[in-house]
Every structure is written in structure tokens, then in C-alpha cells.
Wavefront OBJ file of the C-alpha trace (Angstrom):
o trace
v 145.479 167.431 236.546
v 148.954 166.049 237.872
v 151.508 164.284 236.189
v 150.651 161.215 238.019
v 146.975 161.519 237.902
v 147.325 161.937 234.102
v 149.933 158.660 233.799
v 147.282 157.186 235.886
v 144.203 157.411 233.889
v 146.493 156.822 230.762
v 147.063 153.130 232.947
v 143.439 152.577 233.527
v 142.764 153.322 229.624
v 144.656 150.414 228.812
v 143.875 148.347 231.705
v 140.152 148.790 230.366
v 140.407 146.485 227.933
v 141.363 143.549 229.980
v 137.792 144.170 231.295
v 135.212 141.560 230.835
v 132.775 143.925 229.718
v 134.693 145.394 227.299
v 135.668 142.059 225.435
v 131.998 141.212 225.687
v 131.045 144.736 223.484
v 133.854 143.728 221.003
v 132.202 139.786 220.424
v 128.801 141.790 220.414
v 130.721 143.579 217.578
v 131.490 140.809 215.834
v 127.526 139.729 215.246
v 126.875 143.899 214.135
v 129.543 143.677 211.423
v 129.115 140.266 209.857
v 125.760 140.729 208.519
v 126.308 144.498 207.397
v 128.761 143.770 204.709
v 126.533 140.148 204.197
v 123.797 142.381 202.605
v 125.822 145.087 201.208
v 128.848 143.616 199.246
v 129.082 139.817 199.457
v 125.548 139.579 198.420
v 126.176 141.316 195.120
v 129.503 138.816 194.434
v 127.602 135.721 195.146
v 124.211 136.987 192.898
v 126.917 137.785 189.902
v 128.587 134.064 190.609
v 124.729 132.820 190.021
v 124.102 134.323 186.826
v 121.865 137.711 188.239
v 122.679 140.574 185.896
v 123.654 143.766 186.694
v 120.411 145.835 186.853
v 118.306 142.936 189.371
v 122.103 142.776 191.516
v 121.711 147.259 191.513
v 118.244 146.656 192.564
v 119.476 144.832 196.051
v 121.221 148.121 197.286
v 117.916 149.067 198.897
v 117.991 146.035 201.206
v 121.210 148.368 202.944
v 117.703 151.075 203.466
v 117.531 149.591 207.414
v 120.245 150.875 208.367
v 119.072 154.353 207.518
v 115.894 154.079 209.052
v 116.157 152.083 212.180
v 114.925 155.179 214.255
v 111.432 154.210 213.063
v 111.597 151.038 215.004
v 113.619 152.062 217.644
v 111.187 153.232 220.035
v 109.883 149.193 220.179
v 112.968 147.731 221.139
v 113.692 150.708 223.871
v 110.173 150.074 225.154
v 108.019 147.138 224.365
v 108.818 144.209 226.850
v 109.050 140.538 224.896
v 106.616 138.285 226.383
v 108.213 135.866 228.495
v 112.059 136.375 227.691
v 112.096 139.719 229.407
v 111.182 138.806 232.414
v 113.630 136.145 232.175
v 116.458 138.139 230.605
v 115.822 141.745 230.917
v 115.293 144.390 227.993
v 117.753 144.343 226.450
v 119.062 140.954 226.333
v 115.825 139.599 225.297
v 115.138 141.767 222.583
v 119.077 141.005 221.690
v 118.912 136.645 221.835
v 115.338 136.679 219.987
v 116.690 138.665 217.247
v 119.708 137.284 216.684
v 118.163 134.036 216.587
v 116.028 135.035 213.927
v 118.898 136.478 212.057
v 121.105 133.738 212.446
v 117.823 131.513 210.795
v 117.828 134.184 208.001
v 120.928 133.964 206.794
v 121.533 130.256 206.971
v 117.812 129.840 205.199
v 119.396 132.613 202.589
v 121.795 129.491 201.128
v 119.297 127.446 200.538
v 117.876 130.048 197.953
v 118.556 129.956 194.279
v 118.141 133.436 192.704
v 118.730 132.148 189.016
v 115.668 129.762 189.370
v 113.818 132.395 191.379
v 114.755 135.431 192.970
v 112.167 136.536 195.111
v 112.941 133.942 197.833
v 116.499 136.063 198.029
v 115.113 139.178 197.863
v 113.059 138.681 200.622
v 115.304 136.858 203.120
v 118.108 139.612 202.235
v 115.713 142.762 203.004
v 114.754 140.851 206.166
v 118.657 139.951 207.060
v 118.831 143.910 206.884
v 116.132 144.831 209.287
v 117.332 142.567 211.589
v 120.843 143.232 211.279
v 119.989 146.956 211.940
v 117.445 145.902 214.538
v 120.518 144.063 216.011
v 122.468 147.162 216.002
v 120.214 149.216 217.939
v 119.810 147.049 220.888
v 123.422 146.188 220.992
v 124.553 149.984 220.831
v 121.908 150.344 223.861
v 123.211 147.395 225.714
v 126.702 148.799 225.159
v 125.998 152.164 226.379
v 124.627 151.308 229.464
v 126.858 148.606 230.500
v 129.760 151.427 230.767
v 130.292 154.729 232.635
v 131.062 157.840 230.747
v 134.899 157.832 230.971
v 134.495 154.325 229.688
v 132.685 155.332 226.404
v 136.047 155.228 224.267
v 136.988 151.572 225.491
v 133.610 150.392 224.451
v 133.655 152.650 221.552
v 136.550 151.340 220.356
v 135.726 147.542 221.105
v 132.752 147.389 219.601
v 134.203 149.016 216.648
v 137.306 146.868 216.198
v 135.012 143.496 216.903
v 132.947 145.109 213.687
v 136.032 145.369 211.645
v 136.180 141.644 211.854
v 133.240 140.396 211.548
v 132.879 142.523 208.194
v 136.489 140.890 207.361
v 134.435 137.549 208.139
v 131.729 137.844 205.957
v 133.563 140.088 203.252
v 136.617 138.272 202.742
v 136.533 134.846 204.318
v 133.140 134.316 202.497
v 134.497 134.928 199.417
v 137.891 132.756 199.701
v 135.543 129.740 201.360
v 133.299 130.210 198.408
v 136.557 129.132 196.202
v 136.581 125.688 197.750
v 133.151 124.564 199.206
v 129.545 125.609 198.102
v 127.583 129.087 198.602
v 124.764 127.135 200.975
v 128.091 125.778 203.477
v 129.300 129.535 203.247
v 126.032 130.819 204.457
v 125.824 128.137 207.047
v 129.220 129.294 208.409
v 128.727 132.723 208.379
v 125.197 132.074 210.243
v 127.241 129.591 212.612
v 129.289 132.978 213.374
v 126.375 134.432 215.060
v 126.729 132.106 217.988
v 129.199 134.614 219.407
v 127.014 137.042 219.543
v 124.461 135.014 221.757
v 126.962 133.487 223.804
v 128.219 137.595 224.302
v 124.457 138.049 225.852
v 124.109 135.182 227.848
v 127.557 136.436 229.431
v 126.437 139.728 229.768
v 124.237 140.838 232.992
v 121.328 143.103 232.313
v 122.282 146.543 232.829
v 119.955 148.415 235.569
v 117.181 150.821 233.997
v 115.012 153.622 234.798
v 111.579 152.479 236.237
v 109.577 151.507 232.690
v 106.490 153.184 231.980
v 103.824 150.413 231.489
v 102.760 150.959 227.765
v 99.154 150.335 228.378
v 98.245 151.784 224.588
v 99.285 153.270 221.557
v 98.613 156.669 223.156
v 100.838 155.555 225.825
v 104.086 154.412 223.735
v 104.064 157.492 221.026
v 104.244 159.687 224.101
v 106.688 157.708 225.997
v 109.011 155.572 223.141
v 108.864 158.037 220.723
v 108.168 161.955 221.462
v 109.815 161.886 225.130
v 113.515 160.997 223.322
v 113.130 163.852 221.101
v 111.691 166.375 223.620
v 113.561 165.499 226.500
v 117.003 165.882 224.161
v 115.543 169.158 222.426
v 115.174 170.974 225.524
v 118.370 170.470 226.594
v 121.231 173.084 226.514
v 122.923 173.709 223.350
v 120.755 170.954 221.690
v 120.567 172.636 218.267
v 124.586 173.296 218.819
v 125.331 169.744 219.710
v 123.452 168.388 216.266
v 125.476 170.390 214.314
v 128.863 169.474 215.466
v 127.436 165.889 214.963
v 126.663 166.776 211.486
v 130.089 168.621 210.829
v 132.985 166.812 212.944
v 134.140 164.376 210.365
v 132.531 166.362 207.643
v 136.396 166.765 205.815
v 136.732 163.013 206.491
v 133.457 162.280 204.969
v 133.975 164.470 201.544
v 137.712 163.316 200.941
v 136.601 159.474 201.667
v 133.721 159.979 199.159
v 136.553 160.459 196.394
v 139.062 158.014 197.339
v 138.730 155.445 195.242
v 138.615 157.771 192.281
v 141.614 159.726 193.361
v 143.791 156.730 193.358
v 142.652 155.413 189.972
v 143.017 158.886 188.820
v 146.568 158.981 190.203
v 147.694 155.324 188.307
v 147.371 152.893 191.419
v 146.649 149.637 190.637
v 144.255 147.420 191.916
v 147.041 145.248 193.320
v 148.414 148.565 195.315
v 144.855 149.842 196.746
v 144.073 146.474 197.930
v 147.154 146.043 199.839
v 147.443 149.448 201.187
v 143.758 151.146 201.259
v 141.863 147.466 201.989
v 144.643 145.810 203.831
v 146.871 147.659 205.327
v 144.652 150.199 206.431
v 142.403 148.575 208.114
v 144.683 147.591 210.659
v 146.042 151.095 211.310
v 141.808 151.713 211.766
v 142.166 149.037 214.340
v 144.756 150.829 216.558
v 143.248 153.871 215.839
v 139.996 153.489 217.444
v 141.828 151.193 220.165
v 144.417 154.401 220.827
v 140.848 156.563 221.427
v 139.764 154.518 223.815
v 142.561 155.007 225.647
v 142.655 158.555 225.381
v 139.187 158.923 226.343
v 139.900 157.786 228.979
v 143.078 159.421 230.128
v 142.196 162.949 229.258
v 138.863 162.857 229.076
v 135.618 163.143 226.297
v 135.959 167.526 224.852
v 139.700 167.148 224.817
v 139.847 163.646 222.353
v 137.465 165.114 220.223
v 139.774 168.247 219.880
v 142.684 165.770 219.525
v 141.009 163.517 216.918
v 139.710 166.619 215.166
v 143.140 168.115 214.768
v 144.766 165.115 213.605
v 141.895 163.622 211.144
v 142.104 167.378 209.183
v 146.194 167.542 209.080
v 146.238 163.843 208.216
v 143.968 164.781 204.702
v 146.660 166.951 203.896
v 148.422 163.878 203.112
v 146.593 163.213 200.067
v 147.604 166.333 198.663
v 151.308 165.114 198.557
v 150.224 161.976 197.109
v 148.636 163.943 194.384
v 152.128 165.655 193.562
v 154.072 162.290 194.302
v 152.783 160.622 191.688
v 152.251 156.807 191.937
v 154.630 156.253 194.392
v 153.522 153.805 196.477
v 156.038 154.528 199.872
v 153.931 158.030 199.893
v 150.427 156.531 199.549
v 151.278 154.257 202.582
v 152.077 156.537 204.442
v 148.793 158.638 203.752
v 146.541 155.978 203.766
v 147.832 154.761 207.375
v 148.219 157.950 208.663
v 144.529 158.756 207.792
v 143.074 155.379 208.841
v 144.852 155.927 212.476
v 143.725 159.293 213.044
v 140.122 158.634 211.415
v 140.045 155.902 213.919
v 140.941 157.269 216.638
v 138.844 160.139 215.926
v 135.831 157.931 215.479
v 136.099 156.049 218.704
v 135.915 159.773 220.743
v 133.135 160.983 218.487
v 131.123 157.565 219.193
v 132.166 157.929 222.804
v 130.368 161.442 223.008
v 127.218 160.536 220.616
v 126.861 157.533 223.409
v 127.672 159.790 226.110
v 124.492 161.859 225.168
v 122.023 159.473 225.375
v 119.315 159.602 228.473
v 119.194 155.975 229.910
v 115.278 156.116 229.717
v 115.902 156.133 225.713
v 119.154 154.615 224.906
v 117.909 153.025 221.743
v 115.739 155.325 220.586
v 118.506 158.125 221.528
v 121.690 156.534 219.883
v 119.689 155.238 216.370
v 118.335 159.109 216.124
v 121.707 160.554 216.240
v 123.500 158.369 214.275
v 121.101 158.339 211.563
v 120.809 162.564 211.514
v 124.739 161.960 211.541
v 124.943 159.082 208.103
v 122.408 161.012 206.083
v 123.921 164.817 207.020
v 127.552 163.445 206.317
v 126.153 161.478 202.882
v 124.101 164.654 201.690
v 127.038 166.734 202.612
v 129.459 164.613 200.745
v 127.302 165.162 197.244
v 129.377 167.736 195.789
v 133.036 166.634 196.456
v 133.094 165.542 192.486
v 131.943 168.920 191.235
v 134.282 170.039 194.051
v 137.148 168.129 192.714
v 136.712 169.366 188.852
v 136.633 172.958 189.746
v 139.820 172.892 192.164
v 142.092 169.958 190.785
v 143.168 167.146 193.302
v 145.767 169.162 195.819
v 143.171 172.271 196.316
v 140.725 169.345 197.276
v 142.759 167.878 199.590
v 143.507 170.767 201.300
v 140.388 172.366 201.076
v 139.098 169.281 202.957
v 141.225 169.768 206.177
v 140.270 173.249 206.647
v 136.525 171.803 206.573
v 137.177 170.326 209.918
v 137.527 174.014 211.368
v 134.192 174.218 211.749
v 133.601 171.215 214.089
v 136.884 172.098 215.999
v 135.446 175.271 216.755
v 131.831 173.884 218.174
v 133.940 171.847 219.817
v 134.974 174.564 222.041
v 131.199 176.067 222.410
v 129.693 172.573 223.528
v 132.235 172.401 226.273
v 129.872 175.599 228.161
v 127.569 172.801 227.913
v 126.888 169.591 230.342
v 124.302 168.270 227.738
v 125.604 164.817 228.127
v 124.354 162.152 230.213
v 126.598 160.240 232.709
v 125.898 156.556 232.716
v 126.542 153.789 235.303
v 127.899 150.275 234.646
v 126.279 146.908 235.584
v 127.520 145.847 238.771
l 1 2 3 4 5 6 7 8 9 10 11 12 13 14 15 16 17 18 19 20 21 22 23 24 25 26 27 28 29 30 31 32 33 34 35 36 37 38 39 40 41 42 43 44 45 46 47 48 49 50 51 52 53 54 55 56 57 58 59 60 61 62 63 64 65 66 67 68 69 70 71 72 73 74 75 76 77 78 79 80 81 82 83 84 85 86 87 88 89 90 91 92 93 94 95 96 97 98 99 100 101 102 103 104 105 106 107 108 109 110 111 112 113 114 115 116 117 118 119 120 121 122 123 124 125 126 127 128 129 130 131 132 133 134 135 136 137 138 139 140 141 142 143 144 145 146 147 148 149 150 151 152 153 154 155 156 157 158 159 160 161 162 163 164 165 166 167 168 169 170 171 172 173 174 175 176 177 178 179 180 181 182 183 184 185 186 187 188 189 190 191 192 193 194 195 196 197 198 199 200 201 202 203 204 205 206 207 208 209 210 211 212 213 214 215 216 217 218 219 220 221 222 223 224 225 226 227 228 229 230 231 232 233 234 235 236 237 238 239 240 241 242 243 244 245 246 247 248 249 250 251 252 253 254 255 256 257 258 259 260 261 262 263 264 265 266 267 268 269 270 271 272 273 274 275 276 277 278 279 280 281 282 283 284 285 286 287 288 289 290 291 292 293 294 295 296 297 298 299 300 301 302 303 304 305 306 307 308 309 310 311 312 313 314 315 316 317 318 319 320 321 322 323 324 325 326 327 328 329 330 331 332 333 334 335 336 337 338 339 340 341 342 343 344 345 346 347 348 349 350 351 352 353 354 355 356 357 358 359 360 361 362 363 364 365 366 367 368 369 370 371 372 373 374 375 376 377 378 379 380 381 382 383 384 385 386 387 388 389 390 391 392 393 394 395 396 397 398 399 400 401 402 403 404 405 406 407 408 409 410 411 412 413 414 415 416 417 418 419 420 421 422 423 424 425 426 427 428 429 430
């Protein structure tokens, strides 16, 4: 690669996000985040504001349990045509409008509960705000992937993950400061009114072009195509078994060190005041240009060699925390640890979510993309389990360290998969 090819595709990667695609995927984004952090945090504020006590509010963790399953269900939105609208609108887009109108219905219908009078009603319409916010999440990933060619992965990575930022900012913290001046049933109605971008995001989208569909005649007839073909036709591939455990292992140091964040800086004398504005604040915007600075290099240098990048930079940037565990509660250093790790865990993220969509066969986007990120959420949460006991027996520096050199082994699969072409190259919409 020349100089100027290089400065070239380094252009194009920033170029990409003027495209109309791209700020499509990032409204699309938007609608994924707002009703994630709906169900799993501002749920549990608003219950305690109504009176719920602790044990029933504990109890409404499970309605998160979608998001962890949505393979299951999968296979129906990859496969199963909607009478009428997708004929109209196409596969995706059908399956996309019809449930976000249902979920924008949920959520607005959610206000109009009252769990201290009865809290069934809520229960209910929460669980099914869940499944249809992780129902959401499938079809958009599957719209997103195929609406983009491989070298645009990281732009659409990172769009879609900086448009989710914001809606969970949405529904996490401009819930909560609305609920300080008007009532919990306008809140809900404004955070359902947020949906609308989502829908309009469709409607603006065309239908990316698909493999002939096999007409699902039969039950027979969908388990063999919507559910066995994705796994088979992924399993046979070359370095399949490789590929699943670099998915389980590249942010594996990120994953163990976030798990004891919040204790580490209690642990270390931070107060509330100082993680908010640094860890919560702060740091979300240098996860914003992270993942937007992936995209870019995704593009410029291409999918193997951002991974390596992000890799590199997500394990030296831990090390960080280890001189914030001799530093004491100086807040200058924690900045500068906290930023430094949101960037690079950004950036990091938006190549790894670039590959895991690069991966996917067209025929089985959905189905594809839910699979591996759910293998990837529950390997990196059972993985994470013993970063406490790890923590006691080591002391906070050891930890710190320990957890960059735990990115070693993803750097180094890194270097296997690349004797593999076991991606799949897609094509935009015209």
C-alpha cells in the first residue's frame, strides 16, 4: 500500500460518514439504545420513586433476559415474511416498522401503569418492552449489515454505536431530569415519541437486496433453513472453532477490569461527584470518538490490522489503572485513565463489531449476528466471574496489570485468523 493510497482510504473513512446510509444506521441507533437502558436502569429509579421496595424492583432484572436470548427468535425475523408489509417493504423493513410500532405502544402504555396499586400491569409491559427492544436489535443489526460493504463495517459500526450512546443518554438521563418537572406518564410518552426516529430511519432506508428466500412451506422447512443452516454453514467454515474463540477472548482484559470499576474507585476514595463527571460523563464522550476513530481506521487500513491496533491499545490503556491505584485520589490521573480507556475501548469495539458483522452469510444475517454476539456477552460475563477473587489475591496494581497481558491471547489469534478468509463480503443497497 502507497503513501497516497493509504492517505486516500484514511479520506474516504471520514468522508463515510457524510453518507446517507451511515447517518441512517446511527438514527436506527438511537431507537436500539433508548429502550435498553428504559428496562434496565430507569425502570428501577422510577419503581423506587413509586413506593416498590427493593426485593419486587431486584426481581425486574430478568426483564434485561431478551437480550441474552434473542438467538431463539432470531431465525423468525431472518426468515418468516410478515403478511402484507413485506411485500410492501421488504424483510427487513417490515419486520423493523411493525415492531417498533409495537414498542413504541409499549412503552407509552407502560406510563399509564401504576405499580404501587398493582404491579403486574408493569411487569408485563416491561418484559414485553424487552423482547421487543431485543427483537428490534436483531433486525436492525441485519439491516445494518447488509446495507454496507465490508470496508464499510467500521463506519456503520461506529454509527450505530454512537446513535446508541444517545439514545441510552435519552432515556437514562433526560428521563430522569424531565421526571423532576413533569409527571412519569408525560416522560414515558416522550421517550415513546423518541421512537419516531427510528421509523422515519426505515422509511428512508431502501431494502437491501437478499439471497433468493427459501419458501418456508413447514416447520420441517424453517428448522432446517432459519435455524440449523446458520450454524452449519458457519461451522464448516475455516478456522470456525478459531474464530469463536478470539470472539470470546478479544476484549476479555477489558471485560474483567470493567467488571471491577466501580469498586476500584470507591476503594481508591473517589467520590460520587468525581466518577460521575469523569467515568459517566466525561467518558462517554471519549467512547464516542473512539468508536468514530475505528470507523475510520477500518476503513483506511483495513479489518485484521484495527483489530491488532485496538487490541494493542485497549491492553496498554488498562495499565492506566494501575497508576491510579498508586496515585491515590488524584483526580488529574483518573482522567486521564478513564479517557484513555474509553477511547481505545471504543475504538476497539467499533473494529471488533466491524469483523463479528463482517462474518455473517447474507442468507442469515439475523440469525448470524444475534448467535455471535450472544456466545460473545455470556463468554465475556462468565469469564469476568472471578476478577473479585482475582483482585483479593493480587491487590489492585497486580490486577491491573495482570489484565493487559490478558489481551495477549486475542492479539495472538488475531494473527492465526488472518490464514483465514472466513468472513463474508457484503454489498450495499444501490
Amino acid at each position: 500500500m502507497t503513501e497516497t493510497t493509504a492517505l486516500q482510504r484514511f479520506w474516504a473513512g471520514l468522508l463515510i460518514y457524510k453518507d446517507r446510509r451511515v447517518l441512517l444506521i446511527a438514527l436506527m441507533g438511537i431507537a436500539s439504545g433508548l429502550p435498553l437502558l428504559l428496562t434496565l436502569s430507569t425502570l428501577g429509579y422510577w419503581l423506587r420513586t413509586q413506593g416498590l421496595d427493593l426485593t419486587s424492583i431486584g426481581l425486574f432484572a430478568a426483564v434485561g433476559l431478551p437480550y441474552s436470548l434473542k438467538f431463539l427468535w432470531a431465525p423468525v425475523i431472518d426468515k418468516v415474511p410478515l403478511p402484507v408489509l413485506t411485500a410492501q417493504l421488504g424483510q427487513r423493513r417490515s419486520w423493523a416498522l411493525f415492531i417498533q410500532v409495537l414498542l413504541m405502544g409499549a412503552i407509552a402504555a407502560l406510563g399509564f401503569t401504576d405499580p404501587s396499586v398493582a404491579v403486574l400491569p408493569t411487569a408485563i409491559i416491561a418484559t414485553v418492552i424487552g423482547f421487543l427492544s431485543a427483537s428490534q436489535d436483531v433486525v436492525i443489526d441485519a439491516l445494518r449489515i447488509e446495507l454496507l460493504t465490508q470496508d464499510e463495517q467500521g463506519a456503520g459500526a461506529a454509527a450505530t454505536q454512537g446513535g446508541y450512546r444517545l439514545g441510552l443518554l435519552i432515556s437514562g438521563a433526560g428521563a430522569l431530569l424531565l421526571s423532576d418537572y413533569v409527571s412519569w406518564t408525560f416522560v414515558f410518552l416522550f421517550l415513546s415519541g423518541f421512537m419516531m426516529l427510528g421509523m422515519i430511519a426505515i422509511l428512508m432506508t431502501k431494502e437491501p437486496e437478499h439471497p433468493a428466500m427459501d419458501r418456508i412451506t413447514d416447520m420441517r422447512t424453517f428448522m432446517k433453513v432459519g435455524v440449523v443452516s446458520p450454524f452449519s454453514e458457519f461451522l464448516v467454515r475455516p478456522g470456525a472453532f478459531i474464530i469463536l474463540t478470539f470472539v470470546l477472548l478479544y476484549k476479555f482484559g477489558d471485560a474483567i477490569g470493567g467488571t471491577m470499576a466501580n469498586p476500584f474507585y470507591v476503594d481508591m476514595g473517589f467520590s460520587g461527584t468525581d466518577i460521575a463527571l469523569v467515568s459517566k460523563t466525561a467518558g462517554v464522550i471519549a467512547t464516542l470518538v473512539g468508536v468514530f476513530a475505528g470507523g475510520v481506521l477500518v476503513r483506511a487500513i483495513g479489518l485484521l490490522p484495527s483489530l491488532v491496533i485496538g487490541g494493542i491499545l485497549q491492553a496498554a490503556t488498562n495499565m492506566l489503572y494501575a497508576w491510579v491505584a498508586v496515585s491515590g485520589t488524584d483526580i488529574s490521573v483518573l482522567a486521564i485513565a478513564v479517557w484513555g480507556d474509553n477511547f481505545t475501548g471504543g475504538l476497539g469495539s467499533a473494529a471488533f463489531i466491524a469483523y463479528l458483522s463482517a462474518l455473517c452469510n447474507r442468507e442469515f444475517t439475523a440469525t448470524q449476528y444475534a448467535l455471535l454476539t450472544a456466545f460473545m456477552a455470556f463468554g465475556r460475563t462468565l469469564l469476568s466471574t472471578p476478577s473479585g477473587w482475582l483482585v483479593e489475591q493480587v491487590g489492585w496494581v497486580e490486577f491491573f496489570i495482570l489484565t493487559a497481558f490478558l489481551a495477549v491471547p486475542g492479539l495472538v489469534l488475531i494473527f492465526i485468523l488472518s490464514r483465514y478468509k472466513a468472513y463474508r463480503p457484503t454489498k450495499p443497497a444501490a
